[in-house]
N, CA and C atoms as a LAMMPS dump frame, in Angstrom:
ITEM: TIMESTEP
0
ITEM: NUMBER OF ATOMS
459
ITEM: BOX BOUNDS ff ff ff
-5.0000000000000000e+02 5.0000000000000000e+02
-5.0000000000000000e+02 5.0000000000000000e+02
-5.0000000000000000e+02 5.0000000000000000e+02
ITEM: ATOMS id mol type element x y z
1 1 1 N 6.712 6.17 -39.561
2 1 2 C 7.77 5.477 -38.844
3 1 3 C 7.323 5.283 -37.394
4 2 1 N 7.398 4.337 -37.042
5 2 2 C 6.99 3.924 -35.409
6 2 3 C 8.286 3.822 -34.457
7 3 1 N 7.749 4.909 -33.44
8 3 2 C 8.478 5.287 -32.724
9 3 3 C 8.852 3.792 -31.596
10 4 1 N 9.806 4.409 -31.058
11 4 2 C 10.348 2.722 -29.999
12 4 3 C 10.682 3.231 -28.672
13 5 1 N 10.181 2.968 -27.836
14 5 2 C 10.025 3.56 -26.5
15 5 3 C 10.686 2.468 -25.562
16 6 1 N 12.057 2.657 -24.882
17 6 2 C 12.58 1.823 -24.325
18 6 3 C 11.986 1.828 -22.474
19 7 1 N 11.502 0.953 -22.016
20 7 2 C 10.974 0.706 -20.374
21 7 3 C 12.139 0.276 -19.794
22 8 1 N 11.939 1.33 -18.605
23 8 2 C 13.164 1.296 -17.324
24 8 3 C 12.268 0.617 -16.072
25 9 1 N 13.004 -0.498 -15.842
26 9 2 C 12.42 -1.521 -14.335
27 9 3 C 13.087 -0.74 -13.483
28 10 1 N 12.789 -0.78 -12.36
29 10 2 C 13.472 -0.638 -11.038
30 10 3 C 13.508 -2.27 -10.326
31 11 1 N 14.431 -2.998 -10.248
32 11 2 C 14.613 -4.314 -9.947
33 11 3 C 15.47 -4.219 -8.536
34 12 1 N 14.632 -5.07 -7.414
35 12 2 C 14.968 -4.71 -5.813
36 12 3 C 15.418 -6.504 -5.932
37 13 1 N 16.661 -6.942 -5.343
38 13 2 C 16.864 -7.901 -5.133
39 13 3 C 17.32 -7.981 -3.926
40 14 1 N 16.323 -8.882 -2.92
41 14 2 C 16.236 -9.303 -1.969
42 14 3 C 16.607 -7.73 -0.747
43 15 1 N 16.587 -6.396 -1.307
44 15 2 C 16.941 -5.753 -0.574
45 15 3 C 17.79 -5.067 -0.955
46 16 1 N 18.653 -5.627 -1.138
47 16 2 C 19.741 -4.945 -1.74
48 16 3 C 20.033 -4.64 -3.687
49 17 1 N 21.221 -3.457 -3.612
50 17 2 C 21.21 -2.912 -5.056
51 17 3 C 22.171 -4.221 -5.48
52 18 1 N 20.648 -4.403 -7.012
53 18 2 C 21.85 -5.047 -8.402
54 18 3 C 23.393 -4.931 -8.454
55 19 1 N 24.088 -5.866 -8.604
56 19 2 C 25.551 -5.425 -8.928
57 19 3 C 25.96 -5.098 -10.133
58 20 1 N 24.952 -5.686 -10.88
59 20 2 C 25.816 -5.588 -12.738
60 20 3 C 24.312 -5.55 -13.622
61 21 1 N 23.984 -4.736 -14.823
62 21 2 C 23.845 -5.065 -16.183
63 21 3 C 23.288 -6.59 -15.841
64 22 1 N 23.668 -7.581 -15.973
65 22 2 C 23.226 -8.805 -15.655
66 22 3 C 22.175 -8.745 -14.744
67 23 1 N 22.766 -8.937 -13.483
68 23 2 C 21.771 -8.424 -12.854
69 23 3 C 20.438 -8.254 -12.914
70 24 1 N 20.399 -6.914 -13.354
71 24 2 C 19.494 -6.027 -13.786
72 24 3 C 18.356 -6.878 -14.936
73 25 1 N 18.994 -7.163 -15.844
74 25 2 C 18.087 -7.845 -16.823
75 25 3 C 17.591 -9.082 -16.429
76 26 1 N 18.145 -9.781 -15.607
77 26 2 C 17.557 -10.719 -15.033
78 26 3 C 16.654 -10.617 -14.398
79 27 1 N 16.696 -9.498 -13.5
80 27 2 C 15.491 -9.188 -12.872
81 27 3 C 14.153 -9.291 -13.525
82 28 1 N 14.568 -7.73 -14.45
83 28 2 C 13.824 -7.873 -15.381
84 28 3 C 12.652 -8.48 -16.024
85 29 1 N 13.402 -10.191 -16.086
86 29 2 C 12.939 -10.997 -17.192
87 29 3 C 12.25 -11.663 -16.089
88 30 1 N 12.45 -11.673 -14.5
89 30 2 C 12.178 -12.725 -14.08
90 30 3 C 10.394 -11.854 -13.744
91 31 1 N 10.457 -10.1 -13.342
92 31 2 C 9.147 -9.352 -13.578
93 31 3 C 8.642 -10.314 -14.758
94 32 1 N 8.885 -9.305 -15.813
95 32 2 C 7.593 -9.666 -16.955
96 32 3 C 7.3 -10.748 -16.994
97 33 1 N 8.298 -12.475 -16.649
98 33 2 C 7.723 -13.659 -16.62
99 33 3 C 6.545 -13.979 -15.687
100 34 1 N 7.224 -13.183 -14.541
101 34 2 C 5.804 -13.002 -13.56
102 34 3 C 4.183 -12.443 -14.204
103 35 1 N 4.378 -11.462 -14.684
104 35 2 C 3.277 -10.639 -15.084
105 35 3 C 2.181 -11.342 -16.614
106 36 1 N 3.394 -12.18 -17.222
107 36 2 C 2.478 -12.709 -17.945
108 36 3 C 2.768 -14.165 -18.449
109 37 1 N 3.363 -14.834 -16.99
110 37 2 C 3.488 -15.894 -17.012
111 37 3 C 1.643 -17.293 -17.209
112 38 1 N 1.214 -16.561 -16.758
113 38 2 C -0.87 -16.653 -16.565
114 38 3 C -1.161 -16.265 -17.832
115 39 1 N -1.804 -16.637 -18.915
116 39 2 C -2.354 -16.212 -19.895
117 39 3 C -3.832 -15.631 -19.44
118 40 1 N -4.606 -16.436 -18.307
119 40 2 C -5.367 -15.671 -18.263
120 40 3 C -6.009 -16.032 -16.497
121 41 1 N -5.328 -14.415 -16.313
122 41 2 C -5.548 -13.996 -14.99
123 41 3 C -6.998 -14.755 -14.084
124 42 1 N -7.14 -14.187 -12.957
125 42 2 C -8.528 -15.046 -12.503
126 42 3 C -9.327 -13.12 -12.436
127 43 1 N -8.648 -12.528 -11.98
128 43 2 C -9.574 -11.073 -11.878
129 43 3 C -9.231 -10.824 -13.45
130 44 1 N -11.013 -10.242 -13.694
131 44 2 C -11.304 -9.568 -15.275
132 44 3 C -9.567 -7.937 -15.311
133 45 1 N -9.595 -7.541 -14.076
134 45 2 C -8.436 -6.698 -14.328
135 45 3 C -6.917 -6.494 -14.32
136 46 1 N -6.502 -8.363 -14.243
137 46 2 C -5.552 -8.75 -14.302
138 46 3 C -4.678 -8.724 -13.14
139 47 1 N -5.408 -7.986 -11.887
140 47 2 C -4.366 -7.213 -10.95
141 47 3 C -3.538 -8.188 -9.901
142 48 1 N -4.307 -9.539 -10.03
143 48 2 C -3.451 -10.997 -9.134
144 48 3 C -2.447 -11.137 -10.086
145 49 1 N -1.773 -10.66 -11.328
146 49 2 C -0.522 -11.328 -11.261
147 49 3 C 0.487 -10.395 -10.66
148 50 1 N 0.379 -9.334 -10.015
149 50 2 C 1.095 -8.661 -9.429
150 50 3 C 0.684 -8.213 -8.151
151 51 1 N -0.111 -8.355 -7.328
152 51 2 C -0.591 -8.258 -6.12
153 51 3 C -0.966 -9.146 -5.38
154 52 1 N -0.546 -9.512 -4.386
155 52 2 C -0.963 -10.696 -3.196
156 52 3 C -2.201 -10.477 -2.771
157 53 1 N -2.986 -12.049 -2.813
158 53 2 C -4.675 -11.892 -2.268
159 53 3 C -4.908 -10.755 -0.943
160 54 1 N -3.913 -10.501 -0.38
161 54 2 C -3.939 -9.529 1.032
162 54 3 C -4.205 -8.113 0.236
163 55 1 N -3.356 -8.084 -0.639
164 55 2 C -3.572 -6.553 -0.948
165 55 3 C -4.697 -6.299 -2.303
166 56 1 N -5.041 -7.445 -3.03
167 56 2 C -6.226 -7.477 -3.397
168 56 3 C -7.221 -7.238 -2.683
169 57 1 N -7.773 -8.172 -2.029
170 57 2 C -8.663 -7.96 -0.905
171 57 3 C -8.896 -6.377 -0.236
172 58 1 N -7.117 -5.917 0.028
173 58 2 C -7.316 -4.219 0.536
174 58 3 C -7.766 -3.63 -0.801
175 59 1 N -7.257 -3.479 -1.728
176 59 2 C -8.238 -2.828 -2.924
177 59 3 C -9.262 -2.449 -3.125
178 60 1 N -9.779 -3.993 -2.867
179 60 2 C -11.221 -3.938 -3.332
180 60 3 C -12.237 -3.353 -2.058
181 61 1 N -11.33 -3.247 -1.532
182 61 2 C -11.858 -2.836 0.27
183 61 3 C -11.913 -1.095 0.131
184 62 1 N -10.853 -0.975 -0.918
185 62 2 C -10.891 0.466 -1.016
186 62 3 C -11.765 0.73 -1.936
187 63 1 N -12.008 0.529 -2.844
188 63 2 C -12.725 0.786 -4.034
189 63 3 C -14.17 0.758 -3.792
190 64 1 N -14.841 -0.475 -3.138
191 64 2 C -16.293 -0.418 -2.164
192 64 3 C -16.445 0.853 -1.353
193 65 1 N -15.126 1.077 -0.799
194 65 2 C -15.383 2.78 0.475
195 65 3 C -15.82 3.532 -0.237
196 66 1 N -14.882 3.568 -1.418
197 66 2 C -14.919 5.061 -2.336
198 66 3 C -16.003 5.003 -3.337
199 67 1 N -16.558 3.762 -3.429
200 67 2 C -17.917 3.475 -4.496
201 67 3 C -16.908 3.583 -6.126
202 68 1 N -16.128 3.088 -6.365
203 68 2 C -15.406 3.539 -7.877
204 68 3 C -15.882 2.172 -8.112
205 69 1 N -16.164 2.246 -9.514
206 69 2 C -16.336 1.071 -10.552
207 69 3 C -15.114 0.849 -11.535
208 70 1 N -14.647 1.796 -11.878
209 70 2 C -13.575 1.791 -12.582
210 70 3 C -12.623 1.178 -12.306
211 71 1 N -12.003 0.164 -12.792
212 71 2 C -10.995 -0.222 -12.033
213 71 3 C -9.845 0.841 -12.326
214 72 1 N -9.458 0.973 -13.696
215 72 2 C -8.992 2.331 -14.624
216 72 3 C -8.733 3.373 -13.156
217 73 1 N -9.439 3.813 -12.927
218 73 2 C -9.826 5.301 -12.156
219 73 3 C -9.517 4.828 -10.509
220 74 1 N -9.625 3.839 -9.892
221 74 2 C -9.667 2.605 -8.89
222 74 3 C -7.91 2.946 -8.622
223 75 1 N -7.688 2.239 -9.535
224 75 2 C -6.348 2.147 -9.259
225 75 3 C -5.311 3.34 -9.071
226 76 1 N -5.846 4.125 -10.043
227 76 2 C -5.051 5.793 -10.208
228 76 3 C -5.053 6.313 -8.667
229 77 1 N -6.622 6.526 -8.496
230 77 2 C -6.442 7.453 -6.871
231 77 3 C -6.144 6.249 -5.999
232 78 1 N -5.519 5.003 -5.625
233 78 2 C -5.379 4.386 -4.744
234 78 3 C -3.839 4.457 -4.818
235 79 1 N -3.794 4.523 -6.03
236 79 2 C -1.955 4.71 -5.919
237 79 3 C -1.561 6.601 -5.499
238 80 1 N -2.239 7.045 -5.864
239 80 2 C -2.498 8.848 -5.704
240 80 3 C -2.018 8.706 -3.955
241 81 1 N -3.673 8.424 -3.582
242 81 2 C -3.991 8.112 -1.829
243 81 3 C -2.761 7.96 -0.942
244 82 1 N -2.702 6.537 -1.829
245 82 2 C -1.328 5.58 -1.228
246 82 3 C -0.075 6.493 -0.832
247 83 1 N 0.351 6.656 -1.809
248 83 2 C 1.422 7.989 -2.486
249 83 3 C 2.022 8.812 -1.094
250 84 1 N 0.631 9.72 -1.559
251 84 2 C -0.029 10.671 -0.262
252 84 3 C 0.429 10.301 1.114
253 85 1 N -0.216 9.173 1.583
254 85 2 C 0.15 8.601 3.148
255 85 3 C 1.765 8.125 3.255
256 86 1 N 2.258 6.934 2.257
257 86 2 C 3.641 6.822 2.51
258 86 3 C 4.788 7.859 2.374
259 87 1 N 4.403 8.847 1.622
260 87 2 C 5.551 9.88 1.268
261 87 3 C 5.419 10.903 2.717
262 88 1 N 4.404 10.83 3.613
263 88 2 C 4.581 11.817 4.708
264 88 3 C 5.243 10.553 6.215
265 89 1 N 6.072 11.76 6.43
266 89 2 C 6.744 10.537 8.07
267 89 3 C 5.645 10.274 8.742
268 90 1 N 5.097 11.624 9.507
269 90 2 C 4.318 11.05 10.364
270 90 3 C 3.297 9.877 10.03
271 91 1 N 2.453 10.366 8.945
272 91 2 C 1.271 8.75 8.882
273 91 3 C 2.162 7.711 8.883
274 92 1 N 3.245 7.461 7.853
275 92 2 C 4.24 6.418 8.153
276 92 3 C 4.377 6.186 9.158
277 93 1 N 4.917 6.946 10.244
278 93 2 C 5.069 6.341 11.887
279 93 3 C 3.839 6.131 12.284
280 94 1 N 2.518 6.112 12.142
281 94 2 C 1.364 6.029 12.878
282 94 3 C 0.834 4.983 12.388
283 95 1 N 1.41 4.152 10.995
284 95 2 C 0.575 2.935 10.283
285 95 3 C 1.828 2.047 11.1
286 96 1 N 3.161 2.147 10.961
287 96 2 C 3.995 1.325 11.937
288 96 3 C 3.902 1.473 13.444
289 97 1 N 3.157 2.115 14.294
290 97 2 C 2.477 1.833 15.72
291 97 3 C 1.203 0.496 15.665
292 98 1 N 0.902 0.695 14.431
293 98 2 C -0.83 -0.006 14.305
294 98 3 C -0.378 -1.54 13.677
295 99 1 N 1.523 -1.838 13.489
296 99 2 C 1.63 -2.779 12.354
297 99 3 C 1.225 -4.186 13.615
298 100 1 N 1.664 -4.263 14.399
299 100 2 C 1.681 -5.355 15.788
300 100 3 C -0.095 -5.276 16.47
301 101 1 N -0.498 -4.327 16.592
302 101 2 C -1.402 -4.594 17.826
303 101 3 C -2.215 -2.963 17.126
304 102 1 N -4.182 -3.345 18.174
305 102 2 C -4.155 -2.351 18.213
306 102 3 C -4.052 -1.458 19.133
307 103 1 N -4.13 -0.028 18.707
308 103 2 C -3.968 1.029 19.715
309 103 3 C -4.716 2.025 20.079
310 104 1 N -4.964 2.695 21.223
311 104 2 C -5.775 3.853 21.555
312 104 3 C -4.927 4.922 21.427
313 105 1 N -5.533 6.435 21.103
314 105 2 C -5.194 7.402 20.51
315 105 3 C -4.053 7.951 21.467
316 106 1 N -4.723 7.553 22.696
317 106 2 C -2.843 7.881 23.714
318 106 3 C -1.748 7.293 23.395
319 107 1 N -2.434 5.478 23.502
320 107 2 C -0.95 5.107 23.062
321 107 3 C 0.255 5.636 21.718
322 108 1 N -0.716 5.759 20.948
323 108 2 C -0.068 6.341 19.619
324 108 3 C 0.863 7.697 19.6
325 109 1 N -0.206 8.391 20.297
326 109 2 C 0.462 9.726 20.438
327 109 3 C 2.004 9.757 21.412
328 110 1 N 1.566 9.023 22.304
329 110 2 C 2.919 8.532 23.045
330 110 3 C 3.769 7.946 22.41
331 111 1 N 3.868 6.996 21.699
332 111 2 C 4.558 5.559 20.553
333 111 3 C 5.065 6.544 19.752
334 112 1 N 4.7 7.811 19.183
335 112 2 C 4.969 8.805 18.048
336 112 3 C 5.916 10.078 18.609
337 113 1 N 4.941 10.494 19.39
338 113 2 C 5.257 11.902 20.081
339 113 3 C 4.784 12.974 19.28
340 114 1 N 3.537 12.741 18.332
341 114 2 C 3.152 13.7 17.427
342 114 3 C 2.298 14.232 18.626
343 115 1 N 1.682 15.66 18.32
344 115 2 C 1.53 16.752 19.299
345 115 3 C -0.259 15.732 19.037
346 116 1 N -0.996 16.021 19.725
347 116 2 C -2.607 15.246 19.568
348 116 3 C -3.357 15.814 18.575
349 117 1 N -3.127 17.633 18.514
350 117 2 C -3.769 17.963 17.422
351 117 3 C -3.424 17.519 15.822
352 118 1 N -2.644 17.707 16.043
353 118 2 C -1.971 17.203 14.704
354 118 3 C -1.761 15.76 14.292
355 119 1 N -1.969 14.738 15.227
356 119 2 C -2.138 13.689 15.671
357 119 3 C -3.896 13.438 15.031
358 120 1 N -4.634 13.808 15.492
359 120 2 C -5.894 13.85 14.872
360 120 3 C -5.691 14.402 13.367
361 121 1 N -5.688 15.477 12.942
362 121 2 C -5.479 15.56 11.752
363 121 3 C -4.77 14.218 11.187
364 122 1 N -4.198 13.848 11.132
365 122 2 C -3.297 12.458 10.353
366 122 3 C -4.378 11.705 10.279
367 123 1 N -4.926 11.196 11.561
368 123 2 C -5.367 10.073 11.597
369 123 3 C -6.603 10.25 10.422
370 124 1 N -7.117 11.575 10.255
371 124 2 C -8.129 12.085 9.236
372 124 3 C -7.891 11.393 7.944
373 125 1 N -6.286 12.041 7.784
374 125 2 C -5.671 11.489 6.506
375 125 3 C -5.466 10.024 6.4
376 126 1 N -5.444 9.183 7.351
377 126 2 C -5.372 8.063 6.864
378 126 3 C -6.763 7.117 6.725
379 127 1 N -7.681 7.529 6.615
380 127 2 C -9.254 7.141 6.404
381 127 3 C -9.253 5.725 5.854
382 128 1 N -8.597 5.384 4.929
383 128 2 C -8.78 4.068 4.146
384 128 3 C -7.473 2.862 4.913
385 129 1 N -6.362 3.758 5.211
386 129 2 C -6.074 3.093 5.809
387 129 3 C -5.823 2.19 7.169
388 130 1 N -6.783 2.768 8.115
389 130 2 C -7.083 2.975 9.474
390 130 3 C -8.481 2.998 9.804
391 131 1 N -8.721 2.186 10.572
392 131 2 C -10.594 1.755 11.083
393 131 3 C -10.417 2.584 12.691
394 132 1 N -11.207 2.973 12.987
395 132 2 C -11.501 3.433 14.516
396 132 3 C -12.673 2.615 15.223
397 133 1 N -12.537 2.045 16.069
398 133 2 C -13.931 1.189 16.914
399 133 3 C -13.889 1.438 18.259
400 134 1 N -14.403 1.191 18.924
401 134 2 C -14.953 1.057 20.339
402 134 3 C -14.999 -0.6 20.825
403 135 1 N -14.284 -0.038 22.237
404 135 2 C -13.973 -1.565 22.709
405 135 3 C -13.593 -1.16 24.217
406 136 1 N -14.926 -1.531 24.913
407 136 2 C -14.658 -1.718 26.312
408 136 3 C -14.718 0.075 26.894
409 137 1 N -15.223 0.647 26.056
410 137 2 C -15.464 1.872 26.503
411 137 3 C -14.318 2.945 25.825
412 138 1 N -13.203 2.455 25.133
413 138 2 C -11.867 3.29 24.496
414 138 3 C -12.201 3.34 23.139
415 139 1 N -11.648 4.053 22.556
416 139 2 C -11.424 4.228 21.188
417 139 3 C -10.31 3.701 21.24
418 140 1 N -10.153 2.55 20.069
419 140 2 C -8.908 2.108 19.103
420 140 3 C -8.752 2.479 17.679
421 141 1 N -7.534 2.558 17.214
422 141 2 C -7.003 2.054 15.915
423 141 3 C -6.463 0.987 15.496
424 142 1 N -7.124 0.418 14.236
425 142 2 C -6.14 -0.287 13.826
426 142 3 C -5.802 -0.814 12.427
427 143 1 N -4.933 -0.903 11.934
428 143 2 C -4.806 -1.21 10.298
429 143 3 C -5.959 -1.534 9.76
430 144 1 N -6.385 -1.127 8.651
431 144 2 C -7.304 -2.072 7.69
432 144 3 C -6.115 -3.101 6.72
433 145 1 N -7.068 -3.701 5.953
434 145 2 C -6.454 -4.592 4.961
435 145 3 C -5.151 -3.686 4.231
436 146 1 N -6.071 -3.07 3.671
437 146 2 C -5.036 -2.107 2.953
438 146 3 C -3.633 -1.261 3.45
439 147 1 N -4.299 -1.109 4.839
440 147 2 C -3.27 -0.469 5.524
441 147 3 C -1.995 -1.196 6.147
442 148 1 N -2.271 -3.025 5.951
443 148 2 C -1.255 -3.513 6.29
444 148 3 C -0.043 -3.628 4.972
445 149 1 N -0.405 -2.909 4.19
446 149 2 C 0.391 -3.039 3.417
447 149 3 C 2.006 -2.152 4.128
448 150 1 N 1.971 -1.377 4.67
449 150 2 C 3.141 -0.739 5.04
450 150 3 C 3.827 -1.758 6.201
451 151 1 N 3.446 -2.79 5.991
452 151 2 C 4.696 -4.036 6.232
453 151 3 C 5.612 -4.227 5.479
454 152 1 N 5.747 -3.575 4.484
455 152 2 C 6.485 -4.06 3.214
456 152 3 C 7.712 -3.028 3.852
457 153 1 N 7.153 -1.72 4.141
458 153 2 C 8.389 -0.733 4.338
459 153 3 C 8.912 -0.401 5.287
């Protein structure tokens, strides 16, 4: 006997919560039409029918850092990573200092008010999502590809 496994969407409309059952399934239908509205994707891993060339591009930006071939394995620790950085406040407040402009490690620490040591530590943690360069004699930060993704939140 084959078992039947019912899938729960989480459906965000425009921001705000679904009002009804209706609603909801509409959403729904209007996802999966998305997802396999393309019979056949342009990436071998299907991942443009649900990701914008911006955050493709950060992907694959991540996946080159980390040397993964897998896309399988690629995707797991990038959502892991990801996870990781958005579920803590502070990196959250330190990728929204970097969303406008970039910044030197004062400004941030000031923009935040995280203590510097601990301030460094973060910035550790955000490796993939955050480039450090030299410019004019300062150290800056500033988003990578990937890291502009916390425009969304």
């Amino acid at each position: 006997m084959s078992e039947v496994k019912k899938l729960k969407l989480k459906i965000k409309s425009e921001g705000k919560r679904a009002k009804s059952e209706e609603e909801l399934t509409a959403g729904a239908r209007k996802v999966i039409e998305q997802l396999y509205s393309d019979p056949t994707p342009e990436r071998e891993d299907g991942l443009d029918r649900i990701y914008s060339k911006e955050e493709l591009e950060g992907y694959d930006e991540f996946m080159k850092r980390f040397g993964i071939d897998d896309p399988l394995v690629g995707i797991r620790e990038f959502h892991r990573r990801y996870g990781d950085i958005i579920n803590n406040p502070q990196r959250r407040e330190i990728l929204k200092t970097l969303v406008d402009a970039e910044r030197t490690f004062d400004d941030i620490c000031a923009m935040t008010g995280i203590d510097r040591v601990e301030l460094e530590r973060q910035l550790l943690m955000l490796d993939f999502c955050v480039d450090k360069f030299t410019k004019d004699g300062k150290t800056y930060y500033k988003l990578t590809k990937i890291g502009s993704i916390i425009k969304k939140f």
